[in-house]
C-alpha positions, 0 to 999 in steps of 0.5 A: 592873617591881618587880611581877616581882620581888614575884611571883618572892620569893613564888614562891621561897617556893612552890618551897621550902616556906616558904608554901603556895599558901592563903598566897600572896596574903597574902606579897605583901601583906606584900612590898608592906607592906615596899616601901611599895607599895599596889597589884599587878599580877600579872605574865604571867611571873614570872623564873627568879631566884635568890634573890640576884638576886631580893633585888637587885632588891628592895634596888634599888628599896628605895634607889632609893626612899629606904626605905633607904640603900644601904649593905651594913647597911641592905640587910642589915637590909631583905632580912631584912625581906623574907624574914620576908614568908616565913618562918613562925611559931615554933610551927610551925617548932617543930611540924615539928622535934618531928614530924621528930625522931619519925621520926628526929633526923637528919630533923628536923637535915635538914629544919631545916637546910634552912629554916635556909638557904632562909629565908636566915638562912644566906646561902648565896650568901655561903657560897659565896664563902669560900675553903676547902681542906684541907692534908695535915699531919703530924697529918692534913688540916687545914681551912682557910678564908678568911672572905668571907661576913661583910660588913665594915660601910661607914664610914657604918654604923660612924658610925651604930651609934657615935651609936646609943642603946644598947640591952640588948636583946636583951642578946647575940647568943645571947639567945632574944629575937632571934626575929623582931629587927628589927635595928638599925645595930649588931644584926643583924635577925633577923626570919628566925631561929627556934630550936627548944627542947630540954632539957639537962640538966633545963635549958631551952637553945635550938638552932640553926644559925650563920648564917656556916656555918664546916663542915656544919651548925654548929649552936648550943646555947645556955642560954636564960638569958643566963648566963656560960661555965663549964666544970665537971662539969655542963657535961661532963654538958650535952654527953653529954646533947646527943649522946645525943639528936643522936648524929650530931652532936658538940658542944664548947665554948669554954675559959670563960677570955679568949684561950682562950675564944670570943667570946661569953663572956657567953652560955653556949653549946656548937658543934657540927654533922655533921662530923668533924674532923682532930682527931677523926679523930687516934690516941691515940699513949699510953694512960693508966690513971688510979687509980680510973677503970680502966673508962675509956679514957684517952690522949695523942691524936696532935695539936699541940695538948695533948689527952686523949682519954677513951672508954667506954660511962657518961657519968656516969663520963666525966664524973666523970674529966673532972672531976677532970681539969679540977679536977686541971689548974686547980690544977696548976703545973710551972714547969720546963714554963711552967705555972701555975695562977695569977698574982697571984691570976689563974686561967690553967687550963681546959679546952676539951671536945669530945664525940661518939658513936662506935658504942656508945661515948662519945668526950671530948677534953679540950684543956688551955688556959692563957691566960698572958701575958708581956711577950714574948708579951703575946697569951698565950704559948699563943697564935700567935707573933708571927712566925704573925700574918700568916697567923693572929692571932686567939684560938684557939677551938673550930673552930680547936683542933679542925683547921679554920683561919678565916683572915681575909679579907684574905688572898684578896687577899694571897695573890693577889698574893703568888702572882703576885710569887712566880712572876714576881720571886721572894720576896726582891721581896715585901720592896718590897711595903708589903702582902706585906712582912709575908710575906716572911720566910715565904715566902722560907722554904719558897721555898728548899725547893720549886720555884715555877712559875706552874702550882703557885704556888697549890697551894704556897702553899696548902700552906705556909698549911696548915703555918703553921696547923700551928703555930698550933696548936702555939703554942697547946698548952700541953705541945710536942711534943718528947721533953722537953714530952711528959714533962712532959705525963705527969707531969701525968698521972701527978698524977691 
């Protein structure tokens, strides 16, 4: 009976806090509202149901119904529906953070993150499909990740967001007016979604959680103004100001540039969270004394990809060097070491900036990026090869630069079957494999060097895809890390 499983959402709600007991009459009415029901029996149980399962039912009978299609967008948009039956109003969602944060900033992230994910707004059952593992590297634990909790629109969906109207509102993704959204084909819902505001830098910015959590608390800072990325001093400035007052979280931001940059160039927005990362965790292999900034720590971190690591107690001077270092680096050429500011009047230098607290010190990592293409390498040259696409394609943003690889879902499947041919036929059969065909080279590779049995397979694939990853982000460096590309990295130092 349907009745169970209206009485089960409301009691989830109860049970997490999301309504009180005085609210409880009135989620089921709006339950009912969004079934298209008009009438209830209060059930004499009410089943032990996760809310997946819970969800289910309801999306079921909402088919079976004809209310919605049964499709994996359509259910998407009405489970959305369902939970806003629960969530509460902005005011309050935003009362409850600014009375936590009194008490202490990682009160009001617990509590937030907590209903960030029990009002479903982040899937936790999803979540929990993505593959994860870490891979022991010569530059520390890298992250990796399989991406599963993104669902892949079915073609009936695809169709209908293509003859959709198209709409300019709200105009991204990051816009505050996604608040309450009703969704659309080609729009996700947002009923569930609350933000909490805060001021950065005398500016009004929104914070909030990733609904595809890629680490612990991958939260989202973003400009309520729908304004384009920049990095420049004041963007350096935006993130001091935002780890002075969540010092248990780091922040960083997208390079500002295409290819190097993120998704979302549009929007300006920052990443961050309570984690740290491989990269974070890397030594500064040289130190730097930079004329006329001797009061700030400075130095080459031990990382594939190209980092300066600025530390000190004055974020107004951390700010002024990482500024001259990114005004420095936007007009800097050596040819001998690939490297040009500009081509036919096209900028090809920014930067990708990480900040964190450690102690009583302020931590910046600067990643030099150049997003340079040529006729060999026409996805940029600091990008993954060619011969790293079938593991790793895709930009190099933020979390990949920083040691957490987000690898494709197609991979699961591939390296399912990849395993099972390398212990039983071996990698030189992968090659009659129009599917693994494409990791055949790869994996006949590091299949010479290490013995494969049916017990360690997995581990050693997981293992190679670790130092492929590696690579990736060698790729993506812009200095190698030879004795040759690491003179030519200070020597751009020794400019400033």
């Amino acid at each position: 009976m349907i009745y169970n499983y209206i009485a089960a959402l409301a009691q989830y709600g109860l049970k997490t806090g999301l309504i009180a007991p005085e609210d409880r009459t009135f989620a089921i009415n709006s339950i009912l509202a969004a079934l298209d029901l008009d009438e209830y029996e209060e059930p004499e149980t009410i089943p032990e149901e996760s809310l997946e399962n819970i969800l289910k039912a309801l999306l079921d009978f909402a088919c079976e119904k004809g209310i919605i299609e049964n499709s994996i967008v359509y259910r998407d948009l009405f489970d959305t529906k369902l939970m806003a039956c629960l969530t509460p109003r902005p005011s309050e969602v935003i009362g409850k953070f600014r009375s936590d944060y009194k008490s202490s900033p990682v009160t009001a992230t617990d509590n937030f993150y907590k209903f960030s994910q029990d009002t479903d707004y982040i899937r936790r059952y999803r979540i929990a499909k993505d593959i994860k593992w870490k891979a022991e590297t010569e530059y520390g634990e890298l992250d990796i990740t399989i991406n599963l909790s993104k669902p892949e629109k079915d073609p009936k969906a695809i169709a209908a967001a293509k003859n959709a109207k198209q709409s300019g509102y709200p105009k991204c993704l990051l816009c505050p007016e996604n608040v309450g959204y009703a969704g659309r084909v080609n729009h996700p819902a947002r009923q569930n979604h609350r933000i909490i505001p805060v001021e950065i830098c005398g500016e009004e910015w929104g914070f909030q959680y990733s609904p595809y959590v890629y680490y612990n608390e991958h939260c989202i800072l973003f400009n309520q103004k729908h304004t384009p990325m920049v990095i420049d001093k004041k963007a350096f400035e935006k993130l001091f100001d935002f780890v002075r007052q969540f010092p248990h979280y780091f922040i960083g931001s997208n390079a500002d540039l295409p290819i190097v940059g993120g998704s979302i160039l549009s929007h300006e927005h920052f990443q961050g969270g309570n984690y740290t990362f491989a990269m974070a965790k890397a030594p500064v292999e040289k130190e730097y004394v930079i004329k006329g900034f001797e009061d700030i720590g400075a130095g080459r971190v031990k990382w594939p990809m190209s980092v300066i690591r600025l530390s000190g107690k004055d974020t107004a001077r951390l700010s002024e060097l990482a500024d001259h270092i990114l005004i420095s680096w936007r007009g800097y050429t050596d040819e001998s070491a690939f490297i040009f500011a500009e081509t036919n009047g096209e900028p090809h230098s920014t930067i990708t900036p990480i900040a964190r607290k450690k102690g009583d010190m302020y931590e910046l990592d600067l990643v030099l990026r150049n997003n340079i293409t040529t006729e060999e390498h026409p996805l940029g040259v600091y990008h993954p090869h060619a011969e790293l696409h079938h593991i790793k394609k895709e930009n190099i943003g933020l979390i990949e630069v920083m040691g957490l690889a987000v690898l494709p879902a197609r991979l699961k499947s591939e390296m399912e079957q990849l395993e099972k041919v390398l212990a039983q036929k071996g990698a030189e059969s992968l090659r009659d494999d129009p599917v693994l065909e494409k990791h055949a080279d790869w994996a006949a590779e590091f299949a010479s060097r290490r013995e494969i049995t049916p017990e360690n397979v997995s581990d050693v694939v997981r293992d190679e895809i670790g130092k492929v990853f590696a690579k990736v982000l060698e790729h993506a460096g812009v200095y190698k890390r030879t004795p040759e590309g690491m003179a030519a990295f200070d020597r751009f130092v020794e400019t400033l």
